[in-house]
Backbone of each chain as ProteinMPNN parsed JSONL, in Angstrom:
{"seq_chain_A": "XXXXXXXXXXXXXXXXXXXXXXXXXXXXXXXXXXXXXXXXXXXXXXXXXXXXXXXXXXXXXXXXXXXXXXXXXXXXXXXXXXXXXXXXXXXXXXXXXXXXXXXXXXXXXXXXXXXXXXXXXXXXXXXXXXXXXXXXXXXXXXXX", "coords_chain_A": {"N_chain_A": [[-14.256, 24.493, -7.547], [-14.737, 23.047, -4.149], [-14.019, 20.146, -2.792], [-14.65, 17.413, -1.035], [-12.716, 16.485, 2.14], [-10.195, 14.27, 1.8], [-10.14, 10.749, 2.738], [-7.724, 8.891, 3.824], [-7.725, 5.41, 2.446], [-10.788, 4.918, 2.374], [-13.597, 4.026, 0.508], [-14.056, 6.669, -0.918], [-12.451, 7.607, -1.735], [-10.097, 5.881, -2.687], [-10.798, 3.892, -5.575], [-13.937, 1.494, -5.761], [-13.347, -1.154, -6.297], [-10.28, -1.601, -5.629], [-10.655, -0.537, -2.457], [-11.908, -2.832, -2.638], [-9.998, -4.656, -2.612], [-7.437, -4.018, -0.811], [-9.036, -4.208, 1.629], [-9.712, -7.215, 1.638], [-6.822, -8.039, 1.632], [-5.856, -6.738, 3.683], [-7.19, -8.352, 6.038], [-6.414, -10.706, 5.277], [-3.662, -10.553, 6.02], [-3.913, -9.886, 8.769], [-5.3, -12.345, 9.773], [-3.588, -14.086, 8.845], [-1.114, -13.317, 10.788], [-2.415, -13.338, 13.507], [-2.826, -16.072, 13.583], [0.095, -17.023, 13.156], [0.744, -16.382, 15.633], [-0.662, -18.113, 17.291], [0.219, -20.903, 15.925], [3.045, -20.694, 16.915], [2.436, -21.108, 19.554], [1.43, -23.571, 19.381], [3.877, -25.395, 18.489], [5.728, -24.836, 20.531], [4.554, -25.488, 23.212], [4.242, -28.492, 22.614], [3.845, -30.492, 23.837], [2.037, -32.249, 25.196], [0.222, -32.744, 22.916], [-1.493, -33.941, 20.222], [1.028, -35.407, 17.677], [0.844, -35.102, 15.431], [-0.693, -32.33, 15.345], [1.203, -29.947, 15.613], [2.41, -29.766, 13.019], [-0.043, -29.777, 11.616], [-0.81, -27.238, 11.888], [1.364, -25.995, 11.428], [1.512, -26.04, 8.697], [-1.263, -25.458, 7.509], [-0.795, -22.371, 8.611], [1.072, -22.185, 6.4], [-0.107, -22.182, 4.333], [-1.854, -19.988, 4.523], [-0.35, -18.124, 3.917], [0.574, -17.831, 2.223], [-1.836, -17.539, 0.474], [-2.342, -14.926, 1.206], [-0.158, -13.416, 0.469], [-1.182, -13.882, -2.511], [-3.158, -12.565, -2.27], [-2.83, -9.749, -2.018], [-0.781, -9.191, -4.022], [-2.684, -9.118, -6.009], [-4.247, -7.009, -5.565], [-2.097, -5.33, -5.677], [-2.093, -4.979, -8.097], [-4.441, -4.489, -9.394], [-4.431, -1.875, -8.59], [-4.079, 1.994, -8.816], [-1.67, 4.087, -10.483], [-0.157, 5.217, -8.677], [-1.044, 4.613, -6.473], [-0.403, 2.32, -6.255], [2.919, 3.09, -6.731], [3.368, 4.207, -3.958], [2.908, 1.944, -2.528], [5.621, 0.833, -3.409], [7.647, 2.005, -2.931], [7.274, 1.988, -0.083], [7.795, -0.854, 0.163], [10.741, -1.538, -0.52], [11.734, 0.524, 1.452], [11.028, -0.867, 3.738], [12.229, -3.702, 3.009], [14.882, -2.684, 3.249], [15.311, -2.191, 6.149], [14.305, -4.134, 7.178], [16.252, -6.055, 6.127], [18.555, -4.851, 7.386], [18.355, -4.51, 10.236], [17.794, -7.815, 10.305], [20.336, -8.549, 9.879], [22.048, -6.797, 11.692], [21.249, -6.988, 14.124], [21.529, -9.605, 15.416], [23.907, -9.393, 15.988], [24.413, -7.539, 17.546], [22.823, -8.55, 19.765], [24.508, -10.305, 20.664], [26.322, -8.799, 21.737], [24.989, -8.223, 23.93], [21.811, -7.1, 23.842], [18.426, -7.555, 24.195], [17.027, -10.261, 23.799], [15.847, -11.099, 20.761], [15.903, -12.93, 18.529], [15.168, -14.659, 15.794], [12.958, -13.468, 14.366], [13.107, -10.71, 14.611], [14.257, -9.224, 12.065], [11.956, -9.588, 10.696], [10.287, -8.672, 11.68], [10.224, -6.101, 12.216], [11.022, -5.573, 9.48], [7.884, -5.651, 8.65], [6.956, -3.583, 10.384], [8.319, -1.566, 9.251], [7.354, -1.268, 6.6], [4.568, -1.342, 6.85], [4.648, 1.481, 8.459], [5.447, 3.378, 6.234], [4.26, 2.817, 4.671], [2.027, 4.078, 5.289], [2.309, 6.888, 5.716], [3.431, 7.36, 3.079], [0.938, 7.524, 2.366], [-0.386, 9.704, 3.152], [1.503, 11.561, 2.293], [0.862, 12.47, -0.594], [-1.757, 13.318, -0.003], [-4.16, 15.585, 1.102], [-4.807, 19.433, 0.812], [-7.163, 19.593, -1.073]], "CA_chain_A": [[-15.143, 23.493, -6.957], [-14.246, 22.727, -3.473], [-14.224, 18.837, -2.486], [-14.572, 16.885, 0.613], [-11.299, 15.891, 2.166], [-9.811, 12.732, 1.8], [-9.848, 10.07, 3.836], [-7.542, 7.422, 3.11], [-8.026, 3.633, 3.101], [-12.342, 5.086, 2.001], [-13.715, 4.246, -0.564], [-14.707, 7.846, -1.534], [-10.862, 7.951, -2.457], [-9.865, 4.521, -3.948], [-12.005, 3.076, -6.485], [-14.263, 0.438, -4.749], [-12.439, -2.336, -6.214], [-9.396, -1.397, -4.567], [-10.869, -0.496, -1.325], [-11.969, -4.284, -1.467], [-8.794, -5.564, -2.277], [-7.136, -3.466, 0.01], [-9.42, -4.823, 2.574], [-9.196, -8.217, 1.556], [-5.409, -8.045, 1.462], [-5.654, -6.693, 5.032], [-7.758, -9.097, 6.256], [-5.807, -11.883, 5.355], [-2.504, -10.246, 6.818], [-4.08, -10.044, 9.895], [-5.411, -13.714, 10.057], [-2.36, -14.821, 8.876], [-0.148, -12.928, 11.62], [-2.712, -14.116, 14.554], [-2.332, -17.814, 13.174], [1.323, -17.42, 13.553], [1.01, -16.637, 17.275], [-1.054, -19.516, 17.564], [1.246, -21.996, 15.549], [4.026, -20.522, 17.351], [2.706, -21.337, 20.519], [1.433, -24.535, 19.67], [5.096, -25.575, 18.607], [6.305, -24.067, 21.785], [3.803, -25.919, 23.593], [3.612, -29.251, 21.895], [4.169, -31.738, 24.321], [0.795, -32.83, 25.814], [-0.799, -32.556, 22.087], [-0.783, -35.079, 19.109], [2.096, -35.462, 17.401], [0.026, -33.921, 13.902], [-1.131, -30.812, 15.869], [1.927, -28.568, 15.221], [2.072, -29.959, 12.11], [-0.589, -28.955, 11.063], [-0.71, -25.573, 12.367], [2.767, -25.006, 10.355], [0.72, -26.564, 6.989], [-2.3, -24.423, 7.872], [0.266, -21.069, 8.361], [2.002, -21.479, 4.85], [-1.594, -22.207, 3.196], [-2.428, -19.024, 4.664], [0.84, -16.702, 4.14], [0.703, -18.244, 0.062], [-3.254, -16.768, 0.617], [-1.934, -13.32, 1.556], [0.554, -12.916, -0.761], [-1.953, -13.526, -3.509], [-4.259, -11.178, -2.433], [-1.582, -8.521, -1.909], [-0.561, -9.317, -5.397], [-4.208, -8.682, -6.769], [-4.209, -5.573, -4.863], [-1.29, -4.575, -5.802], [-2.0, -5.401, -10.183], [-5.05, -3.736, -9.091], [-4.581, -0.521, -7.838], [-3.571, 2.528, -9.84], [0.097, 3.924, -10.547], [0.315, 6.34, -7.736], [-0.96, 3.593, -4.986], [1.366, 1.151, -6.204], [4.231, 4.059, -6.26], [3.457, 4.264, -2.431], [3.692, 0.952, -2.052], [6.797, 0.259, -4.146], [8.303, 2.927, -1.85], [7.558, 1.389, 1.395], [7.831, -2.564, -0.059], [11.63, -0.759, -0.192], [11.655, 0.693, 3.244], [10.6, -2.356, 4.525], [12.987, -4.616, 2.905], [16.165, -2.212, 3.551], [15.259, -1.983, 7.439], [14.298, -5.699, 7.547], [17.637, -6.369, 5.912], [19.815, -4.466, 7.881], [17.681, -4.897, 10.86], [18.265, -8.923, 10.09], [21.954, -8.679, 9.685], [22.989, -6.11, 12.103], [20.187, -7.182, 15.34], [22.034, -10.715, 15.788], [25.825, -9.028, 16.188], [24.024, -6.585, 19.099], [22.554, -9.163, 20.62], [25.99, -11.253, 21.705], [27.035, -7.42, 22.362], [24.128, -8.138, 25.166], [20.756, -6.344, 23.858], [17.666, -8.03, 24.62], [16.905, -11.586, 22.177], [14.766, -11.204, 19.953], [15.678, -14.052, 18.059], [15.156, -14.421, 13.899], [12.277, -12.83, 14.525], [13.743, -9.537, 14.825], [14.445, -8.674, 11.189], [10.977, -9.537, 10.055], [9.187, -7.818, 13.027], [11.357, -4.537, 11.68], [10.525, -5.502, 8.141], [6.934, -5.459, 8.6], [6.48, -2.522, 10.834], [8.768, -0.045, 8.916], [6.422, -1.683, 5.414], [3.442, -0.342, 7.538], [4.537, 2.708, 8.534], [6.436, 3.779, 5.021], [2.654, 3.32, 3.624], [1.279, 5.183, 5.655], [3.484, 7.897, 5.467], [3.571, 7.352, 1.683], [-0.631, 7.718, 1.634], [-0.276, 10.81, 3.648], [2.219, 12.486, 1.67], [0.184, 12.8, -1.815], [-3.396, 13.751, 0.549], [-4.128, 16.9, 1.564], [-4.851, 20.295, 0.166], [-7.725, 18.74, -2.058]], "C_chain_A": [[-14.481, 22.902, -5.723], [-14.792, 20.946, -3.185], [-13.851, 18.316, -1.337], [-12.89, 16.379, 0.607], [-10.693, 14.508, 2.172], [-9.464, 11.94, 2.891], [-9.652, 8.697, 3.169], [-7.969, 6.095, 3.529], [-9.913, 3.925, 2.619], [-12.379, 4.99, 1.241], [-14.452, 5.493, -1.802], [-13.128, 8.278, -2.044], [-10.094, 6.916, -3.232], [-11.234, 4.156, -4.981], [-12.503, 1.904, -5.533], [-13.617, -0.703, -4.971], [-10.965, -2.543, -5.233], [-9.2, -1.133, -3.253], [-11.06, -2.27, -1.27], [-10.755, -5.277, -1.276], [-7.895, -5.295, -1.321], [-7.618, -4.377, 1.252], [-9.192, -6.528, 2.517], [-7.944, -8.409, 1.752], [-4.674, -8.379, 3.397], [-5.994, -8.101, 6.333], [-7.245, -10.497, 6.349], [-4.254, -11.866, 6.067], [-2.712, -10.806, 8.026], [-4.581, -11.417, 10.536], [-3.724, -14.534, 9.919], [-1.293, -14.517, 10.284], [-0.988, -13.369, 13.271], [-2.999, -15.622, 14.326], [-0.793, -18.232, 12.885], [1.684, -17.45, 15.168], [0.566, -17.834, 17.537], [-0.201, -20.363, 16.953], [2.55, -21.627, 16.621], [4.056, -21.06, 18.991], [1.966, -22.763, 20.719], [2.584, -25.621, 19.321], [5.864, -25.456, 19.933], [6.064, -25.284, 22.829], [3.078, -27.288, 23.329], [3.309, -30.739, 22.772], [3.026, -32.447, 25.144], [0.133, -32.617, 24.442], [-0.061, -33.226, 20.792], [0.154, -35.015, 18.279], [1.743, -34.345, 15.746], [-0.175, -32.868, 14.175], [0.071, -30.294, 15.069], [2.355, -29.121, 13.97], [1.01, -29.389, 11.311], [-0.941, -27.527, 10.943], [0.042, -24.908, 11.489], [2.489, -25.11, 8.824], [-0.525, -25.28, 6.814], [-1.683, -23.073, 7.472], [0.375, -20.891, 7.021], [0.905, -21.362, 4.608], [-1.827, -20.639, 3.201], [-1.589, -17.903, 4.323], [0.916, -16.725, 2.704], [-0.534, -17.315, -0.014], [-2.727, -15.381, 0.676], [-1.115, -12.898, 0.419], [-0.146, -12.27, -1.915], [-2.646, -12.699, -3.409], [-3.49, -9.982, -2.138], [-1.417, -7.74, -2.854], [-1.832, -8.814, -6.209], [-4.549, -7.562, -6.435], [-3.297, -4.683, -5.403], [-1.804, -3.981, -7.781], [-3.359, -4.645, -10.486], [-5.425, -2.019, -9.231], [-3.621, 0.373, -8.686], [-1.858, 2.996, -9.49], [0.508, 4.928, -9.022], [0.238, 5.444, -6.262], [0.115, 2.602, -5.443], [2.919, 1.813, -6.371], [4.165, 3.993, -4.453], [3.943, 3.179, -1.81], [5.017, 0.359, -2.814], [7.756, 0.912, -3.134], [8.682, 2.626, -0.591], [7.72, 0.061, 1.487], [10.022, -2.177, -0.069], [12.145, -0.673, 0.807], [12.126, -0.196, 4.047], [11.928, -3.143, 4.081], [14.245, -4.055, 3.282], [15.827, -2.291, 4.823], [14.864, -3.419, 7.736], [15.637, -6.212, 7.324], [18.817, -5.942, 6.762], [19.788, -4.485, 9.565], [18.399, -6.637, 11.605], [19.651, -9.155, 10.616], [22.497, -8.309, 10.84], [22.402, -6.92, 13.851], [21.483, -8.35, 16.044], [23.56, -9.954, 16.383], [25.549, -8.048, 17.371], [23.513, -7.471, 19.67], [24.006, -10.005, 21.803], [26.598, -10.143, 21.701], [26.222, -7.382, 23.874], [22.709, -7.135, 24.928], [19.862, -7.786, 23.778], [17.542, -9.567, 23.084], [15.827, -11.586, 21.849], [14.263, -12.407, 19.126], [15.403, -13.826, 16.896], [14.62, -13.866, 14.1], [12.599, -11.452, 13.787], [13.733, -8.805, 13.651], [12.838, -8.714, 10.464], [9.512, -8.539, 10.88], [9.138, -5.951, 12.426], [10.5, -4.118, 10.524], [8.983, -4.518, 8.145], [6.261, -4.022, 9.126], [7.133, -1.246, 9.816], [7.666, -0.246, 7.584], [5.175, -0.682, 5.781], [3.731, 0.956, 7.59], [4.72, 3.701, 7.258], [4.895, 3.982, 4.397], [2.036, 3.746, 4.325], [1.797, 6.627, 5.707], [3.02, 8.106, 4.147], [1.846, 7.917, 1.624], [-0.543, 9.242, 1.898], [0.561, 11.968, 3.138], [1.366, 12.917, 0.541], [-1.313, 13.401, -1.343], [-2.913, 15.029, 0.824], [-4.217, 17.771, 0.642], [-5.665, 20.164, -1.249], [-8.902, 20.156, -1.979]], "O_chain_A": [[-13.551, 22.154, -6.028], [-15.963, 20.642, -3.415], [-12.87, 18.679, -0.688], [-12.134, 16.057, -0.309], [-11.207, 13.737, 2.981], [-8.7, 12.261, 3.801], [-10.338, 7.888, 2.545], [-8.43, 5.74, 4.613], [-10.442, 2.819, 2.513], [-11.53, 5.552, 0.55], [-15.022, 5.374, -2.886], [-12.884, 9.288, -2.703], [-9.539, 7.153, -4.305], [-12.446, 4.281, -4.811], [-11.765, 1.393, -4.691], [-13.257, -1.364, -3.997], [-10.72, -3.406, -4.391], [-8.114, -1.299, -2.698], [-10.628, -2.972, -0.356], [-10.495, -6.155, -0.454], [-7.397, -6.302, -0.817], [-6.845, -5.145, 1.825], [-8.489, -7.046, 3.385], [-7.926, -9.489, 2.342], [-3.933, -9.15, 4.008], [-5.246, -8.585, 7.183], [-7.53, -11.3, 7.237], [-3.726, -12.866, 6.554], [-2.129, -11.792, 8.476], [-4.319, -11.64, 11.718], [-3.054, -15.247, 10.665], [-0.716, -15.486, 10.778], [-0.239, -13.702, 14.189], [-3.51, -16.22, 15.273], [-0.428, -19.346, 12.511], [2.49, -18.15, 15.781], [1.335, -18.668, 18.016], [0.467, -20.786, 17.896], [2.997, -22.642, 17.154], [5.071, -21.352, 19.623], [1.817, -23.214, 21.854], [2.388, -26.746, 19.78], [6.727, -26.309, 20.143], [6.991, -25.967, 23.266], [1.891, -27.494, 23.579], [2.714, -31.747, 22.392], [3.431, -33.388, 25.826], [-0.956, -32.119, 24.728], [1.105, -33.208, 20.395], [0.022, -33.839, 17.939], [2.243, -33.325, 15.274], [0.114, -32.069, 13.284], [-0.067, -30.211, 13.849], [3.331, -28.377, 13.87], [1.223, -28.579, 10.409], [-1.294, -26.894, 9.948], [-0.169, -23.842, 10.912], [3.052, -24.47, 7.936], [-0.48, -24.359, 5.999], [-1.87, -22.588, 6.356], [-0.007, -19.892, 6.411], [0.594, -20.171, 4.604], [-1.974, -20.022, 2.146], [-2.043, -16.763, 4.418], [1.281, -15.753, 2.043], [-0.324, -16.243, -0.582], [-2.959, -14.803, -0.386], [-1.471, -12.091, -0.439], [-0.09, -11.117, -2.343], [-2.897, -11.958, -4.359], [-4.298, -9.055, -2.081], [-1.591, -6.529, -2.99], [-1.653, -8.003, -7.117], [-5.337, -7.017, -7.208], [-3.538, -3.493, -5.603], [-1.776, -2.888, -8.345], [-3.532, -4.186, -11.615], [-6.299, -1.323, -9.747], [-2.61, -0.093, -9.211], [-1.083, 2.528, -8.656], [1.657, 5.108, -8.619], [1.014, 5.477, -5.307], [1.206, 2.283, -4.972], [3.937, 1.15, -6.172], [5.19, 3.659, -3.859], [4.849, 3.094, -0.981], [5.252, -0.828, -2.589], [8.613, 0.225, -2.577], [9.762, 2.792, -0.023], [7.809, -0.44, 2.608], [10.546, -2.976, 0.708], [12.938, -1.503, 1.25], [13.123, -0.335, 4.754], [12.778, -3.186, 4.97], [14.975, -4.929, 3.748], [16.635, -3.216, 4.903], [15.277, -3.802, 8.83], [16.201, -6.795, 8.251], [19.873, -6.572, 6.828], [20.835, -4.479, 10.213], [19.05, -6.834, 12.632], [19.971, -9.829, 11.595], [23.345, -9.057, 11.327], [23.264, -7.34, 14.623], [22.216, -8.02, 16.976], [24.032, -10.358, 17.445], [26.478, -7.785, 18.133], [23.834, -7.176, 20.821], [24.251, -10.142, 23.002], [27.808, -10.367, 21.647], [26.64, -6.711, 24.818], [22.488, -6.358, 25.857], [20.341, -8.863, 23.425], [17.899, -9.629, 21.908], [14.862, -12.002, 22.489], [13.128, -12.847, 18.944], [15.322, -12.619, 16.669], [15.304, -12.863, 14.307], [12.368, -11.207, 12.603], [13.269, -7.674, 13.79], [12.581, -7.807, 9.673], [8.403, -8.058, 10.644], [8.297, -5.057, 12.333], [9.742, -3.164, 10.349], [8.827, -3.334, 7.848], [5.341, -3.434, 8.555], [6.549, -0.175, 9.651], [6.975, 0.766, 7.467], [4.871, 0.379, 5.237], [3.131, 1.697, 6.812], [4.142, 4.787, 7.291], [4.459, 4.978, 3.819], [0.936, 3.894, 3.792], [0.847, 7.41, 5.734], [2.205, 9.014, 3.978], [1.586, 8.76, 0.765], [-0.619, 10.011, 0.941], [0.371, 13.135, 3.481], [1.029, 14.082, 0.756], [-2.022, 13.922, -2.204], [-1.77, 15.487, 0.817], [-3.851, 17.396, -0.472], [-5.162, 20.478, -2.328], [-9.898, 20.172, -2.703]]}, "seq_chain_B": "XXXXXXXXXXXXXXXXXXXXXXXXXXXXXXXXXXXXXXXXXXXXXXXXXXXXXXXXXXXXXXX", "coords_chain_B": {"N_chain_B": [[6.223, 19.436, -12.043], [3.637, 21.922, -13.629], [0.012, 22.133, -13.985], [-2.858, 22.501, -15.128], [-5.146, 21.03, -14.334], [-7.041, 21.411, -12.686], [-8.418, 23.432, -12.976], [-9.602, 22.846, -15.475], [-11.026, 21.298, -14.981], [-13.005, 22.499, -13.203], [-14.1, 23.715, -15.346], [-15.932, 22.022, -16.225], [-17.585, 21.104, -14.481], [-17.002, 19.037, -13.014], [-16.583, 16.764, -10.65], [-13.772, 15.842, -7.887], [-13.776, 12.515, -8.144], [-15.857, 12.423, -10.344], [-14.0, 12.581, -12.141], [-11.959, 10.917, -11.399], [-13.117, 8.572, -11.672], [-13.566, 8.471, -14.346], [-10.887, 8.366, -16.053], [-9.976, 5.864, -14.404], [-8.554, 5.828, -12.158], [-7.637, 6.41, -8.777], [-9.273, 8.493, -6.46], [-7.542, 9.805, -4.652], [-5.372, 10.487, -6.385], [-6.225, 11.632, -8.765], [-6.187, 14.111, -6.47], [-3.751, 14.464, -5.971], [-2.543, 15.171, -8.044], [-3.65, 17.496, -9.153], [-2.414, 18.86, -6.575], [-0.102, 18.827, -7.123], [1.449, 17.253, -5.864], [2.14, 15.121, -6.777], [3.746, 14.194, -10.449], [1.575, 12.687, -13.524], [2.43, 9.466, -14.852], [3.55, 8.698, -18.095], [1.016, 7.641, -20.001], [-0.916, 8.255, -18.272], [-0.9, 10.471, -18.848], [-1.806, 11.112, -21.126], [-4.069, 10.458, -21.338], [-5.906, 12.062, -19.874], [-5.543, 13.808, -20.973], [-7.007, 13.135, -23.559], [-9.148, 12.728, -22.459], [-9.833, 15.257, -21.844], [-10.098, 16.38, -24.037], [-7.31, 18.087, -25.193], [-4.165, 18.773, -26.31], [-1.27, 17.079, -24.456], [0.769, 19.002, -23.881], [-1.059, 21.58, -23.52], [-2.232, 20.769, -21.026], [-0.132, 20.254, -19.298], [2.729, 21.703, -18.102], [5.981, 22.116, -17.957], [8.316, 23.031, -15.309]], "CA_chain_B": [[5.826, 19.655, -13.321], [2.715, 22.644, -12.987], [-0.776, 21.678, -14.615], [-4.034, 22.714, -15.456], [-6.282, 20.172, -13.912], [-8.3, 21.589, -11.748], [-8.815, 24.406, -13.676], [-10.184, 22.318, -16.629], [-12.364, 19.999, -13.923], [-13.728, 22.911, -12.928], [-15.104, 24.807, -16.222], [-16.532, 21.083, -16.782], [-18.145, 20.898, -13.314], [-16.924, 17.425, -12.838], [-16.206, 16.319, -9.218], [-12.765, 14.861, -8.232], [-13.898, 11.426, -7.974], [-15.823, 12.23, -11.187], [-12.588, 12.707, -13.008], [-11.265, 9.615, -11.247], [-13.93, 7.366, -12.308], [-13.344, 8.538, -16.009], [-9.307, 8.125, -15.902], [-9.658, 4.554, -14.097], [-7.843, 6.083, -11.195], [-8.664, 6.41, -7.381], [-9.349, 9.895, -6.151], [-6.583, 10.096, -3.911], [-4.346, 10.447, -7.305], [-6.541, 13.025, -9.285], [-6.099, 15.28, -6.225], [-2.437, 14.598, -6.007], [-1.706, 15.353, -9.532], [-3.926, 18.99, -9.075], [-1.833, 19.712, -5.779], [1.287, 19.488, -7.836], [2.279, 16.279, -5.373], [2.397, 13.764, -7.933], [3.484, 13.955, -11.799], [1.285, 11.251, -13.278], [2.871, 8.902, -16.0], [2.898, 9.514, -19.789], [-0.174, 6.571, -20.945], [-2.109, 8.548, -18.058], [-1.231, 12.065, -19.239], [-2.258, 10.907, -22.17], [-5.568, 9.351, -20.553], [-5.833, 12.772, -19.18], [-5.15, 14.679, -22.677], [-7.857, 13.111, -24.329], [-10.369, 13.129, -21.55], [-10.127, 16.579, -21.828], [-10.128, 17.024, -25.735], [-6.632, 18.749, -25.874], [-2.952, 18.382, -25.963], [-0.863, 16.966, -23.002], [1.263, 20.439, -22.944], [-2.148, 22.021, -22.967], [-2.162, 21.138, -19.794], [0.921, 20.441, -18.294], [3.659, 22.864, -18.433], [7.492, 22.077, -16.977], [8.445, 24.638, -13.948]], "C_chain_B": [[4.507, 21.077, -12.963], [1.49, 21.79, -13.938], [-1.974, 22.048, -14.099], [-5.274, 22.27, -15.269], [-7.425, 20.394, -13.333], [-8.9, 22.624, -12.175], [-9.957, 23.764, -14.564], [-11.024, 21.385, -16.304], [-13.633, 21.076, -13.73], [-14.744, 23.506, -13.951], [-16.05, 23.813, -16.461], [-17.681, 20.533, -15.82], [-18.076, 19.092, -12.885], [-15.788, 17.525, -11.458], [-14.639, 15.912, -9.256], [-12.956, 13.106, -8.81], [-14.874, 11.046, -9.432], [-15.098, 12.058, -12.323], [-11.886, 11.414, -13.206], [-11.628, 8.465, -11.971], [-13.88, 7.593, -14.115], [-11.781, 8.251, -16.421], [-9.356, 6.646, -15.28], [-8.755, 4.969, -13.03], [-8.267, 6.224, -9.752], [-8.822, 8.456, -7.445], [-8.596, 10.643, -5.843], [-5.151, 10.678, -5.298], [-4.692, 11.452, -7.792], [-6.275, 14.342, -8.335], [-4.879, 15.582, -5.873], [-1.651, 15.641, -6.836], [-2.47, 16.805, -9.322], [-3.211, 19.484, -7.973], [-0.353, 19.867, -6.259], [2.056, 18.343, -6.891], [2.889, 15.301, -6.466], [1.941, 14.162, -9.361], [2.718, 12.103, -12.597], [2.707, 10.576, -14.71], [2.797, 8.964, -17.151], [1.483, 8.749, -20.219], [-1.132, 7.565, -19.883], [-2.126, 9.837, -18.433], [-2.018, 11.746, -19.676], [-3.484, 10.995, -22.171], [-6.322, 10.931, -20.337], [-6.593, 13.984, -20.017], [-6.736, 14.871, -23.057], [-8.854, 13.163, -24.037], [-10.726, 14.48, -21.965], [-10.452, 17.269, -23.573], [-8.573, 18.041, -25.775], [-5.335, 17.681, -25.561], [-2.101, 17.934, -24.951], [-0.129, 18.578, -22.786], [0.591, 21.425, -22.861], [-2.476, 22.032, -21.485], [-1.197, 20.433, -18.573], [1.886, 21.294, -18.673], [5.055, 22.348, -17.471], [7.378, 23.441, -16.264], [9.374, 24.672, -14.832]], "O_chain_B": [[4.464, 21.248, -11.744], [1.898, 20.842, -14.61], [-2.242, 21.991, -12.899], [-6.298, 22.757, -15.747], [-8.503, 19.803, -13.405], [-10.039, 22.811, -11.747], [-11.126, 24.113, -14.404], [-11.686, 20.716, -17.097], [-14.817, 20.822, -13.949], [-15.911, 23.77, -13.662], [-17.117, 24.244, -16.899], [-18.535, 19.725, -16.187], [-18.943, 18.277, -12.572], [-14.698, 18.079, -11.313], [-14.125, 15.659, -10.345], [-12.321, 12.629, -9.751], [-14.897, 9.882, -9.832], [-15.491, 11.481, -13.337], [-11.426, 10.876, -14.213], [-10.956, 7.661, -12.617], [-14.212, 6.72, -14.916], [-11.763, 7.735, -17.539], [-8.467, 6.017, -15.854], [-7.859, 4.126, -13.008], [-9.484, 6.122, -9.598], [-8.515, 9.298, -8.289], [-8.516, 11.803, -6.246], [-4.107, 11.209, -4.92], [-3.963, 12.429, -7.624], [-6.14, 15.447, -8.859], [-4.631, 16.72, -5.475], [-0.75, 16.453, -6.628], [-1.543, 17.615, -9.32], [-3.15, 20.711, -8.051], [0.422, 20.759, -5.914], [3.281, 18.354, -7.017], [4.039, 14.954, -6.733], [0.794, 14.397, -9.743], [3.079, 10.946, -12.381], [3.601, 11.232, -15.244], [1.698, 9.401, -17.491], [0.771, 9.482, -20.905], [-2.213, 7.837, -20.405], [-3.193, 10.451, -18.415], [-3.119, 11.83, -19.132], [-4.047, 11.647, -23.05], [-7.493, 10.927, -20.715], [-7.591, 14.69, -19.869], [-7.472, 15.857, -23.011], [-9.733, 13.522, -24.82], [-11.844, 14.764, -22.395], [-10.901, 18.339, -23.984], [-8.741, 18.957, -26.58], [-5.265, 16.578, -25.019], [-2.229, 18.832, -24.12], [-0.367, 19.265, -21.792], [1.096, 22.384, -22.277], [-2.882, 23.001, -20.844], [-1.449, 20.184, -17.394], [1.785, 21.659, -19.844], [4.935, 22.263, -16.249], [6.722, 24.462, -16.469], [10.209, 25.577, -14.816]]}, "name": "protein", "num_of_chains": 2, "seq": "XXXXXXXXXXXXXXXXXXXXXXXXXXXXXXXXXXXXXXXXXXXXXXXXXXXXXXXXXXXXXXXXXXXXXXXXXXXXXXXXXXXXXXXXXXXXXXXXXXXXXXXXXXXXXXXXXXXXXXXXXXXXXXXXXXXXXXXXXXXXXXXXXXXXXXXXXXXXXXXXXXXXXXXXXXXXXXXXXXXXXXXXXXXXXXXXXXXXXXXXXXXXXXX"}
């Protein structure tokens, strides 16, 4: 019986629940990470604006990064053993290349590479997290 | 591990995603576990087993 090919992240390949948590999950990443540029640059930027503004912005942020988590978490408790192998894999990844990333970035910088600033290890984190699952989806697809 | 899955989907004419939806699994996993990418876990052999009416080394086999 031949079958259509998979296309990850569809829900003709997750169960729909997990496509929505998935999406939900995403969804809140991505609010959360363009409501850190904004807090970041109304911190930056605070000095013509009420003393509560970046305050609240940085109250706002956590509310929203506690929000993500949880739906991550529900995604994750969710989703069957082979998607949460992928992501256990690249939650991994991520934290060894954020970690070493972290550690090592700062000691090249006062060697003279560009400043990144704390930043740096979580910027790392996040992108190798991303890529590691995508990678990871892409390894088990195919040949269906 | 090798296994019998797709073999035993097929005499039953049941889709991947019909398989999936009877296992509680996504799709992306049932066609893992027939390309020989991914061994699943023992509770879903199991899951797997009895779906099918037989034994798990019915249809898995060690290389």
């Amino acid at each position: 019986m031949s079958e259509p090919p998979l296309r990850p992240g569809c829900e003709d390949v997750a169960s729909p629940a997990d496509a929505r948590n998935r999406r939900r999950a995403n969804v809140w990443l991505f609010a959360t990470m363009a409501l850190y540029l904004g807090a970041s640059a109304t911190v930056r930027w605070r000095a013509g604006l009420p003393a509560f503004v970046p305050w609240a912005a940085i109250t706002v942020l956590l509310g929203m990064a506690v929000a993500t988590v949880r739906a991550y978490r529900r995604f994750l408790r969710g989703a069957d053993e082979l998607v949460r192998r992928i992501q256990t894999d690249a939650l991994a990844v991520g934290f060894s290349v954020g970690a070493v990333v972290g550690l090592a970035y700062p000691l090249l910088e006062t060697l003279g590479a560009p400043r990144l600033g704390a930043a740096a290890g979580f910027v790392a984190m996040m992108l190798a997290w991303g890529l590691a699952s995508w990678l990871g989806a892409r390894r088990y697809d195919g040949g269906s | 591990m090798n296994n019998r899955l797709r073999v035993l989907r097929a005499e039953r004419r049941w889709s991947q995603a019909e398989l999936a939806a009877r296992l509680g699994v996504s799709r992306q996993t049932v066609n893992a576990i027939e390309t020989g990418r991914y061994d699943p876990s023992l509770p879903l052999a199991f899951t797997i087993a009895r779906e099918f009416g037989l034994k798990i080394e019915e249809i898995f086999q060690p290389e």
